[in-house]
C-alpha positions in Angstrom: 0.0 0.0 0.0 1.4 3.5 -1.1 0.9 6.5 1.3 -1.3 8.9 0.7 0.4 12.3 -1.2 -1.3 15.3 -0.3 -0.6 18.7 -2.8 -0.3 22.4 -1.3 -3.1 25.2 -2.7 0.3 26.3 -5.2 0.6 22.6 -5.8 -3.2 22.3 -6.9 -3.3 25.7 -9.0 -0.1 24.3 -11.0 -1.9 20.9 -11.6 -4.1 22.6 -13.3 -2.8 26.3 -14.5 -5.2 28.3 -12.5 -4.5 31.1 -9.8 -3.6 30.2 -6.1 -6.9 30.9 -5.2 -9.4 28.9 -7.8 -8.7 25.8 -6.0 -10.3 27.2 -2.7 -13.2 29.0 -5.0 -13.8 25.5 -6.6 -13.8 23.9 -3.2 -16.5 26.7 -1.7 -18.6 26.2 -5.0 -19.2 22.1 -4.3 -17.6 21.3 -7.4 -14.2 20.3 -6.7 -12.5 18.0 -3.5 -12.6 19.3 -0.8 -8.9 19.7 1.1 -8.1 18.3 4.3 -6.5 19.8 7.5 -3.9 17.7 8.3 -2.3 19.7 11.4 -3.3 23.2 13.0 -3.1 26.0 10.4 -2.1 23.0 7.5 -4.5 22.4 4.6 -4.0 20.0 1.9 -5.6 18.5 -1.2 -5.7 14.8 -1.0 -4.1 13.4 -4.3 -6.1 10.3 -4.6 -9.5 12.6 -4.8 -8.2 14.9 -7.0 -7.4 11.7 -9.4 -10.6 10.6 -9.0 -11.8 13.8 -9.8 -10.3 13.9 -12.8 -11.5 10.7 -13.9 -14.7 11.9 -13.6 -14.4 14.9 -15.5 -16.1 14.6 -18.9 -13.9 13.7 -22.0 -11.2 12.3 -19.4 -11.6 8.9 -21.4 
């Protein structure tokens, strides 16, 4: 089993060439994963859902 890779708000807006902020818009909106806290004041994007995500994601075929 791998461990689980989680990606930084930067991380997430270079994945897919938006602003910093997007990724939290997105997230508010209901229409992309929601990130994680994994310590106090540490938020992250769970890798695995943002894959699944994307398979989901029309034309992703």
């Amino acid at each position: 089993m791998t461990e689980e890779r989680f990606l930084t708000d930067i991380e997430v807006a270079n994945r897919y060439s938006v602003s910093r902020i997007t990724p939290w818009v997105w997230a508010r909106r209901d229409c992309f994963p929601k990130p994680v806290r994994i310590s106090s004041g540490t938020t992250r994007w769970r890798l695995s859902e943002l894959e699944a995500y994307e398979e989901d994601l029309p034309g992703a075929d």
